[in-house]
N, C-alpha and C positions, 0 to 999 in steps of 0.2 A: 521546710527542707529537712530530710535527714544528713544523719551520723552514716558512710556508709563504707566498713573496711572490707580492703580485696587482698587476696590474696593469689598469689598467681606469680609466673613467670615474671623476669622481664630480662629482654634480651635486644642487641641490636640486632636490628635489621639491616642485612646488604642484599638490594635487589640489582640482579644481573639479568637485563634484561634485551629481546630482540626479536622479530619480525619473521626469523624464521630459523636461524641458526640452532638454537636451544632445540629444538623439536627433533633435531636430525641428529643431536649429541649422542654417543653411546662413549659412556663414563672406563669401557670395561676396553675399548678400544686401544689401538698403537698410538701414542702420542702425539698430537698434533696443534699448531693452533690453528685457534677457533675465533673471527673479529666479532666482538659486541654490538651493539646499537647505544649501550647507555649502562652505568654503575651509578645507581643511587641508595643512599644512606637512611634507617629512620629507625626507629624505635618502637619496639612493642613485645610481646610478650603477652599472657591470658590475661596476668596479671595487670601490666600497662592500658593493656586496651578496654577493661574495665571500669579502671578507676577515670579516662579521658571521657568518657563516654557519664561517668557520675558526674568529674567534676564540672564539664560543659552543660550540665543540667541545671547549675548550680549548688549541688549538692557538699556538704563536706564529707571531702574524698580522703580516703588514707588507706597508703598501700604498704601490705607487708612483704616486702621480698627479699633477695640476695641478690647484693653485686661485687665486684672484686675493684681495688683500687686500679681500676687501668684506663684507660678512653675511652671504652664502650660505657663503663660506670658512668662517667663522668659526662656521658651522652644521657644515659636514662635520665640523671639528676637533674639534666636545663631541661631535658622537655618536662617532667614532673615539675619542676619551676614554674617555667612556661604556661600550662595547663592549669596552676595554681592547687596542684595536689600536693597532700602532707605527705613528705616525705622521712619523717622523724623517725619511722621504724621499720625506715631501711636499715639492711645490714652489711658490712663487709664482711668476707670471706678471708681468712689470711692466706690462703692457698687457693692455685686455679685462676680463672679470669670469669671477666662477665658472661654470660651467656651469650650466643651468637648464632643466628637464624641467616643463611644464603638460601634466598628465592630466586630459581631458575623460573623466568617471567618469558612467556611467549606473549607480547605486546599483538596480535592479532586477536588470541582468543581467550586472552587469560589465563589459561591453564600455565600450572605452574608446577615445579618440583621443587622440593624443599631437604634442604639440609641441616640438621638442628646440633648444636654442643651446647646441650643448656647449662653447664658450669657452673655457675654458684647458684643456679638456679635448679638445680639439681636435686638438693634435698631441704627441707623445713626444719632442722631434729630444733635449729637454735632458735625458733619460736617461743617465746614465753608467753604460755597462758593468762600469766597471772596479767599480762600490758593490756588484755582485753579490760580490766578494771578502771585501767587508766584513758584506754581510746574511748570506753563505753558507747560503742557505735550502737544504733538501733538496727542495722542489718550487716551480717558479714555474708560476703560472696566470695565462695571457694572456687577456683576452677581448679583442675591436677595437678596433684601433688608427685605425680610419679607413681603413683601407685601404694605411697603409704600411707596401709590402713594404722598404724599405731598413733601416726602423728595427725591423722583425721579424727582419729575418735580421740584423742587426747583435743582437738582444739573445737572441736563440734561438742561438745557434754561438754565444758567448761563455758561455751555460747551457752548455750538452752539454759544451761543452770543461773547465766545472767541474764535469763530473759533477753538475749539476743537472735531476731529471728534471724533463718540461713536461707538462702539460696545457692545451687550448688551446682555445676556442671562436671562432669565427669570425665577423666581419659581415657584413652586407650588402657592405661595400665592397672587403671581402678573396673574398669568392664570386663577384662580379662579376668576376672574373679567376681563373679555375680554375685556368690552369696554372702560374701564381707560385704559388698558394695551395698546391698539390700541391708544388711543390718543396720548402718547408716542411715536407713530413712527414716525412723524411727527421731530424727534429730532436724529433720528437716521443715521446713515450709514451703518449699519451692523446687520441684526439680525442671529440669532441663535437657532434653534429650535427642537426638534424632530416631528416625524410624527402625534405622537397621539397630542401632544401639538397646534401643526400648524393644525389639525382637529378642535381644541376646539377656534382656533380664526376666521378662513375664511371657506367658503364655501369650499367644495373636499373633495373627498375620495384620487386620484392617487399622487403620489407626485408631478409632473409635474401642475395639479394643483394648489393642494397647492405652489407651490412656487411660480407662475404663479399670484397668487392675492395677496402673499407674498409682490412680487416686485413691485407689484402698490402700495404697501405706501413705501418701504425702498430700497435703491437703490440695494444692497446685501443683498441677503437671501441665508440663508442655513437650510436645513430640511435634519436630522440624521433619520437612519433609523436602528439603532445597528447592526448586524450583516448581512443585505443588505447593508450595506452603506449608503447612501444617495444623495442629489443634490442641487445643488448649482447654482445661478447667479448671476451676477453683469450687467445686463439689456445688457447687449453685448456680455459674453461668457455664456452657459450654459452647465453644467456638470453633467452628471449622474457619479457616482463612487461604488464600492466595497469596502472590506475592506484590509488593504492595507497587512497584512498576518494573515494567519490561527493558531496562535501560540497558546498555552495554555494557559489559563486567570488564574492568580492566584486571582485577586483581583480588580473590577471592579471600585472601589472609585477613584474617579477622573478623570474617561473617557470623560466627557464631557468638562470639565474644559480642558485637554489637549487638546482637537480636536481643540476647540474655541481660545485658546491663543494661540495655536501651527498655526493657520490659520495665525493670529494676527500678529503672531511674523515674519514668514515669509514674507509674502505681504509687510510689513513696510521694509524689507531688500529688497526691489527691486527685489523679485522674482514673479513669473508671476501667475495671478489668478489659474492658472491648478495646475503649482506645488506647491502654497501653498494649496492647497486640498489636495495635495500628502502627504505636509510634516504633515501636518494635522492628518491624517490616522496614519501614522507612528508614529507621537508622541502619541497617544493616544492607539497603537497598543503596544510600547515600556510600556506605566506606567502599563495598564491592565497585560503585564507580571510581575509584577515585585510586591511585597507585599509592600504598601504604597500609598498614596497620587499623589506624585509628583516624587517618588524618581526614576523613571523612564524616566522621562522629559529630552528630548533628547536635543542636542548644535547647530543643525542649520545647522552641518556641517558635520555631517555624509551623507555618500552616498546611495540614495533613490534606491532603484531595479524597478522594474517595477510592476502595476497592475491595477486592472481592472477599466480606467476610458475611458469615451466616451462623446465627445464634442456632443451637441443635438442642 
């Protein structure tokens, strides 16, 4: 098993959800009420559904993030409890509140809108480098930090320098600047992308492209492609894949988070680049069933069926 610290979000989740109301909402409209079907509670964040998705692996999970002394904090802390994640280097915020994610949930097809106040989740500056000495994880997994490159490359070079390999997923607001974002690769072993995303940093339109100029800066790329699947290499096997089944999506929040740590968690257990693609799929196929963040985050150990992948 490894060491494996995440960094990332964590916020509570409030799902507002119904059958058909949400769909016909217009926000900008004369004030009205509007009846629900259902208010449900739960926790996640990039950060959160990373490390749930380690620690059910069995891995030792520790996450870095921000929360504020209030009841949403105090939500993240029992599920991080719960899930058996180290929580040590969380931090309070003295100002602000926990972060807080409202998921506008159309319980027929999934589709969702989302509302985000990520609040203490909001910026990294009170991350100490130096605690990497002390967590000595064997992999850290970065997802957005908002967009700051000073506090990336401050805690990405102080990794590599401790021989801690990265894996890394990117925002919106780190894509929005491609050629900071690309300087970053240089620090990496892993990246993580979808199609339109991996357009906006290299040249290509085909995926096979893209991942193609991908893996001239990072040794493993992977470019998602939602319900095509996507492709993958590590400069010696390359994979095209599917999805891994056709199930009904209740609730999309946290699909990339799963695919990414679910890759993650695998590969670190000594299973082989193919099937942690496999399990990949599966774990990400398992949370989209399921209303929640993570609460779908599969063990590692269930048994994988077959589907569409092709070594290229």
């Amino acid at each position: 098993m490894a060491r494996i610290l995440s960094i990332g979000a964590a916020l509570q989740d409030i799902f507002v959800i119904d059958d058909n109301a949400l769909s016909s909402m217009n926000i900008g409209q004369a004030s009205k009420k509007i009846d629900i079907d259902k208010i449900t509670y739960g926790v996640g964040g990039s950060g959160v559904d990373t490390a749930v998705t380690f620690a059910r692996h069995g891995h030792e999970s520790i996450l870095f993030s921000n929360i504020a002394k209030d009841a949403a904090g105090e939500a993240v802390l029992r599920l991080l409890d719960k899930e058996g994640i180290d929580s040590s280097f969380i931090s309070y915020v003295s100002r602000g509140q926990t972060g807080t994610s409202i998921i506008l949930l159309d319980s027929k097809t999934g589709k969702k809108n989302t509302l985000v106040s990520l609040g203490a989740s909001k910026s990294f500056d009170n991350f100490d480098v130096t605690d990497l000495n002390l967590i000595q994880p064997n992999w850290l997994y970065i997802t957005t930090l908002n967009g700051d490159f000073r506090n990336l490359e401050r805690i990405m070079s102080k990794a590599k320098a401790a021989h801690i390999k990265i894996m890394f997923n990117p925002g919106p607001k780190e894509l929005a600047e491609p050629k900071k974002l690309i300087s970053l690769f240089k620090y990496l072993d892993i990246i993580i992308v979808n199609k339109k995303e991996a357009g906006s940093l290299v040249p290509g339109v085909m995926l096979a492209e893209l991942l193609s100029r991908l893996n001239n800066y990072v040794e493993t790329a992977i470019v998602t492609d939602g319900q095509m699947g996507g492709i993958a290499s590590n400069r010696v096997e390359t994979y095209r894949f599917g999805i891994y089944e056709d199930l009904k999506v209740k609730d999309v929040t946290g699909a990339g988070d799963a695919f990414g740590a679910g890759f993650l968690a695998h590969l670190t257990s000594g299973k082989s680049f193919r099937t942690s693609l496999i399990f990949a799929s599966a774990n990400a196929t398992s949370v989209v069933s399921k209303i929640g963040a993570n609460t779908g985050a599969l063990k590692g150990n269930e048994p994988l069926h077959p589907m569409p992948i092709q070594k290229i």
